[in-house]
C-alpha positions as CSV (number, residue, x, y, z in Angstrom):
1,X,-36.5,50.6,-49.2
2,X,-36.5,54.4,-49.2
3,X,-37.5,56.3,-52.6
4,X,-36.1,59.6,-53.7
5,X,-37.4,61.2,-56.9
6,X,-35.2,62.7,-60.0
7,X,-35.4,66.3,-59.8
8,X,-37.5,67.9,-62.7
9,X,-38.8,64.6,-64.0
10,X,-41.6,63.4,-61.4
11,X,-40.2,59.7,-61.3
12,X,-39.4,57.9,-58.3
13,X,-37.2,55.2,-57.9
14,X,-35.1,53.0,-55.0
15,X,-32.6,55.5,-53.5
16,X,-30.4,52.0,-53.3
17,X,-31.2,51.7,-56.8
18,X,-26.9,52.3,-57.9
19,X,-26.5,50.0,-60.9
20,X,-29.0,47.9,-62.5
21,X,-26.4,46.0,-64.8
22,X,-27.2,47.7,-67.8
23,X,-24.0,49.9,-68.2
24,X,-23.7,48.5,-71.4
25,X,-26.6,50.5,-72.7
26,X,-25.0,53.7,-72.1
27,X,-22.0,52.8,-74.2
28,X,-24.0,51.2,-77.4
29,X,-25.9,54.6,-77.3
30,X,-22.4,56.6,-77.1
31,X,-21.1,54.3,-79.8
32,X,-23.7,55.4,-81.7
33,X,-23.7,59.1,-81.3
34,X,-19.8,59.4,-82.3
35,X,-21.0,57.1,-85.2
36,X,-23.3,60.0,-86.5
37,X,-21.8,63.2,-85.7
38,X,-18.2,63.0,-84.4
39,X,-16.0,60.3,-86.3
40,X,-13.8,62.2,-87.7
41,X,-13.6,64.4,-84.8
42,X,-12.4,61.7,-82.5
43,X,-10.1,59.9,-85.3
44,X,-8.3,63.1,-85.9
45,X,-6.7,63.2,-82.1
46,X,-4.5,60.1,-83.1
47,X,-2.3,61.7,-85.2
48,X,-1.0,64.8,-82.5
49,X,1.3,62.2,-80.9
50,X,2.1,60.5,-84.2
51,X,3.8,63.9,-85.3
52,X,5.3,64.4,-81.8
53,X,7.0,61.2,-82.9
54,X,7.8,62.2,-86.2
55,X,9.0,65.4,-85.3
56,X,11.2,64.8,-82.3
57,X,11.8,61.6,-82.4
58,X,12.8,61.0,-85.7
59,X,13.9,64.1,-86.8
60,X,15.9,65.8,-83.2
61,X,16.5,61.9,-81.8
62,X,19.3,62.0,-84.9
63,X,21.2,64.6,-83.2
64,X,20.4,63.1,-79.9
65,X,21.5,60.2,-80.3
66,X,21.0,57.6,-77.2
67,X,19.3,58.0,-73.9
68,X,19.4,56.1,-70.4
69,X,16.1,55.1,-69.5
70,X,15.4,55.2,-65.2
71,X,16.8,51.3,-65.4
72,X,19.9,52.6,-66.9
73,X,19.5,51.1,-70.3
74,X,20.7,53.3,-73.1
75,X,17.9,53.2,-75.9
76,X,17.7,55.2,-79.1
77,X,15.9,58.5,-78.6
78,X,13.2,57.5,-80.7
79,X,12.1,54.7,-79.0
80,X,13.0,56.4,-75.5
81,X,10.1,58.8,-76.4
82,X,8.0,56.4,-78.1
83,X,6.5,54.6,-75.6
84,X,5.9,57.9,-73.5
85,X,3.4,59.7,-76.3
86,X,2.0,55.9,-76.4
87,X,1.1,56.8,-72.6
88,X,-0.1,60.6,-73.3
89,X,-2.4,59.0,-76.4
90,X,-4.1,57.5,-74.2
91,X,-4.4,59.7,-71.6
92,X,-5.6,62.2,-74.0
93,X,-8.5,59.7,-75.7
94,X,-9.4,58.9,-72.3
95,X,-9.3,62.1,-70.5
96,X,-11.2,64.2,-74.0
97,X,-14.4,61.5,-73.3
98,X,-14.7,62.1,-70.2
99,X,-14.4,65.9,-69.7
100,X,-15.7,68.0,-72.2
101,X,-17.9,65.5,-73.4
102,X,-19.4,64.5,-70.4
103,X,-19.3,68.3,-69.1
104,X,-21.6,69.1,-72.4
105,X,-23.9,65.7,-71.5
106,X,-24.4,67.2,-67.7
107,X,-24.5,70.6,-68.3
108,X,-26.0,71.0,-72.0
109,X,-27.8,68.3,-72.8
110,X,-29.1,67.0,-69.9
111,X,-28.2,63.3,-71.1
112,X,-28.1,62.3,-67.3
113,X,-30.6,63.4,-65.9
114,X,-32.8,61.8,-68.9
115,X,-30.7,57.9,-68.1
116,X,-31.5,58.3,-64.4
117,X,-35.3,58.1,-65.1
118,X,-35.0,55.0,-66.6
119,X,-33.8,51.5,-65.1
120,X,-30.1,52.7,-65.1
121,X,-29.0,53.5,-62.0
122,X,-25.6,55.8,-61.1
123,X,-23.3,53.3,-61.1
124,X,-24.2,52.1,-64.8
125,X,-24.0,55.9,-65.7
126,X,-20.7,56.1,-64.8
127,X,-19.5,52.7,-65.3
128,X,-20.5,53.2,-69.4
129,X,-19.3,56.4,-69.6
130,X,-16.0,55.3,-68.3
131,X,-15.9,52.5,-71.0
132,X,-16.8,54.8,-73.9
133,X,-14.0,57.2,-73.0
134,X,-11.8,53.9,-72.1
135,X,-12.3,52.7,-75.8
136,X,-11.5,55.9,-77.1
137,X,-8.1,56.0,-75.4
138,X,-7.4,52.5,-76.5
139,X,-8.1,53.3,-79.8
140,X,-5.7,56.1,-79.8
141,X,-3.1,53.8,-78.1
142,X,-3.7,51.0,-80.1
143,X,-2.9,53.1,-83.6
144,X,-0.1,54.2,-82.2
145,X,1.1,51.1,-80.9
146,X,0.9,50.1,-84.8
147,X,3.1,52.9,-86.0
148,X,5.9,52.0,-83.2
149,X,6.1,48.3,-84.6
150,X,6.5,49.8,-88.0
151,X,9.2,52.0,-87.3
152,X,11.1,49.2,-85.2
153,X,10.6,51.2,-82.0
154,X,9.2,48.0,-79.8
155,X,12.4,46.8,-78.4
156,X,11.6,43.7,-77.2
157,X,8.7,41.1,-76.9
158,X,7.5,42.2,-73.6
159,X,5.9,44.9,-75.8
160,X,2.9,43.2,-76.0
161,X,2.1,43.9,-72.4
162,X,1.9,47.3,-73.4
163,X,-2.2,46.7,-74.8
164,X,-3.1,46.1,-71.3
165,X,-0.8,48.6,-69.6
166,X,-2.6,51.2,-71.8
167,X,-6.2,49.9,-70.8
168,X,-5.0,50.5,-67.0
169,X,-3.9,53.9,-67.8
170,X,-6.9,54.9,-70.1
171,X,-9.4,53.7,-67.4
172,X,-7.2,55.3,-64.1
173,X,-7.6,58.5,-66.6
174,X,-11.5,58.4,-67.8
175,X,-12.6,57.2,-64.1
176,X,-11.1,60.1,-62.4
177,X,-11.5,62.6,-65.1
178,X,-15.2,61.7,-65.1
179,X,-15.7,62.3,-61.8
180,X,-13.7,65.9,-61.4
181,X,-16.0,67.1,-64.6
182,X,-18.9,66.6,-62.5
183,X,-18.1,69.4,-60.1
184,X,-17.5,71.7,-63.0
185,X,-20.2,74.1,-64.2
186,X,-18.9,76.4,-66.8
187,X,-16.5,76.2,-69.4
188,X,-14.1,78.5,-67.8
189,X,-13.2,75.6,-65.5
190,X,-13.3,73.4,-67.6
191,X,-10.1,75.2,-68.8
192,X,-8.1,73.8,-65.6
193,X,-8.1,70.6,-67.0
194,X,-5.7,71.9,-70.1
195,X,-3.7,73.8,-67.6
196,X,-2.6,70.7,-65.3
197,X,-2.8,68.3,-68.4
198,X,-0.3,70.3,-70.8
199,X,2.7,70.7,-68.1
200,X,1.9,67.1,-66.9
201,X,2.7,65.8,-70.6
202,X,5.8,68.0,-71.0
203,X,7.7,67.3,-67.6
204,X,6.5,63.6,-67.0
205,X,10.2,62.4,-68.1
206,X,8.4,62.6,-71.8
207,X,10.7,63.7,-73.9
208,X,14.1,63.6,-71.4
209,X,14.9,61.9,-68.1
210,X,13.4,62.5,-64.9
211,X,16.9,63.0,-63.3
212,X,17.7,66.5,-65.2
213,X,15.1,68.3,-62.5
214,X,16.5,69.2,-58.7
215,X,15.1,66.1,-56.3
216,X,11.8,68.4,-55.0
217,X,10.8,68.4,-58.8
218,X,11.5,65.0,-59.1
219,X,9.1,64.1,-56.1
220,X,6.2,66.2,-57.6
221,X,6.4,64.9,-60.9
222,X,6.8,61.5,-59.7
223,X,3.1,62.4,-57.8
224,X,2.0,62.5,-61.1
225,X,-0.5,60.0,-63.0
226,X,1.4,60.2,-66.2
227,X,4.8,59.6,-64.9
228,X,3.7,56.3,-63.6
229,X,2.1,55.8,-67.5
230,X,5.0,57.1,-68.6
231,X,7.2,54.3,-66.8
232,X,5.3,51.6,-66.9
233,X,4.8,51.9,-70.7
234,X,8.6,52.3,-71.5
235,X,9.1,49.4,-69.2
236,X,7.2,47.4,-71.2
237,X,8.4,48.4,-74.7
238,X,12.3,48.3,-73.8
239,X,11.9,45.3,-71.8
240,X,13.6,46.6,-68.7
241,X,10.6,45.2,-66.4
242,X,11.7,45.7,-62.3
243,X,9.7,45.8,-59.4
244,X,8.5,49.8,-59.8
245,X,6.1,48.1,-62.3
246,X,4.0,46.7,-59.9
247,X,4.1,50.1,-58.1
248,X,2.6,51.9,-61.5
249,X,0.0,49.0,-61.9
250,X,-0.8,49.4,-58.0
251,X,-1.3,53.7,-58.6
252,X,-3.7,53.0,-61.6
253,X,-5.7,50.5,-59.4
254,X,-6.1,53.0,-56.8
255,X,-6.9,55.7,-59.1
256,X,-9.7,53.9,-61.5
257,X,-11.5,53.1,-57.7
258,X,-11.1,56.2,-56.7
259,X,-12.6,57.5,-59.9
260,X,-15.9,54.8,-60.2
261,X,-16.3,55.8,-56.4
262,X,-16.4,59.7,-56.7
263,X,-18.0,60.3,-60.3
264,X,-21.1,57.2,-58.8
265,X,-21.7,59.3,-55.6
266,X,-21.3,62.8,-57.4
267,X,-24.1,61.6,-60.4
268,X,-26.1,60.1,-57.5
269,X,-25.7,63.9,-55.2
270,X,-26.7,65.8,-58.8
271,X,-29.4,63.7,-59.8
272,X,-31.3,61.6,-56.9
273,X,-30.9,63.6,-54.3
């Protein structure tokens, strides 16, 4: 077995070395840091979709009215836009984690390059950072999943799928965002990530149907991560499950592999090469 040694820290270890089953240490230490210093930092970005919901749903769904959802099913406008800002909560927990956290860890403080002397390997790297930013965006969707069964916006029992639908979409989201922040080296580009992020939450068939756009649009936004989110969460809430859902579940698989795959290779190229 070949060695290759960590740049700037005069250890050697297996090149083959990926993942030494330890991923969990990285996430008990990250559970620990937000404990400490960031709490109420990360509790504070559940309430943006809350008072999306409030806001729109409550307050302009009265003069709405109903909508048709993709299935055809007219729903209250409330509850048409419920289950979307259930899917953008935890994109955003998910997505926050593993981007500008994990660009201050690589860039900053050098948290990385300090694991990869150790026993962990880049696999268990990436595989706990992944987790931490997954349990962030469940956390988010989870507390908001609360506040829809409150306000009666859970329209039938197949709501309950939902909690694992948003564990799909959290980890398709924190797999691939992880890996994209690795190529990123200063906080100007880090700014792309709010430019593709914002339109993607306001077109994905969010707030209105996807069928108000000219076809093209459609097709692009229908490219989309979120719009799958989107559709597979409002599936779930109205009840209105059809075959596209296995399409959505089959685009989040392919995305949280795609994700493990590039952000393991890219901490492997930055770090033990």
């Amino acid at each position: 077995m070949t060695a290759t040694q960590a740049p700037g820290t005069g250890i050697r270890r297996p090149a083959r070395a990926l993942y030494a089953g330890n991923a969990r240490a990285v996430v008990a230490r990250g559970l620990l840091a937000t404990r400490s210093s960031n709490l109420l930092v990360v509790v504070s970005g559940f309430f943006e979709p809350v008072f999306y919901l409030l806001s729109l749903g409550i307050g302009f769904g009265a003069l709405v009215g109903t909508v048709a959802t993709s299935t055809g099913q007219e729903v209250p406008y409330a509850a048409y836009i419920a289950p979307a800002l259930l899917a953008v909560s935890a994109m955003n927990g998910a997505i926050y984690d593993s981007t500008w956290n994990a660009f201050f860890k690589l860039n900053y403080s050098k948290l990385y390059q300090g694991m990869l002397t150790t026993s962990l390997g880049p696999l268990d790297v990436a595989l706990g950072e992944i987790l931490l930013a997954l349990l962030r965006g469940a956390m988010y969707a989870v507390g908001f999943m609360v506040v829809m069964q409150v306000l009666g916006l859970n329209l039938s029992w197949t709501a309950l799928l939902a909690l694992p639908a948003v564990l799909l979409i959290a980890f398709g989201f924190a797999s691939l965002g992880l890996g994209i922040t690795s190529f990123m080296k200063t906080f100007q580009q880090m700014d792309w990530i709010s430019f593709v992020m914002l339109p993607m939450f306001l077109f994905s068939a969010t707030f209105y149907p996807i069928t108000v756009y000219p076809e093209p649009i459609q097709w692009l936004i229908q490219a989309l991560p979120l719009w799958h989110g989107v559709e597979l969460i409002r599936a779930m809430t109205t009840g209105a499950i059809s075959g596209m859902v296995l399409v959505h579940i089959g685009y989040y698989l392919v995305m949280i592999v795609v994700g493990v795959v590039l952000t393991t290779r890219r901490l492997r190229a930055l770090f033990l090469a």
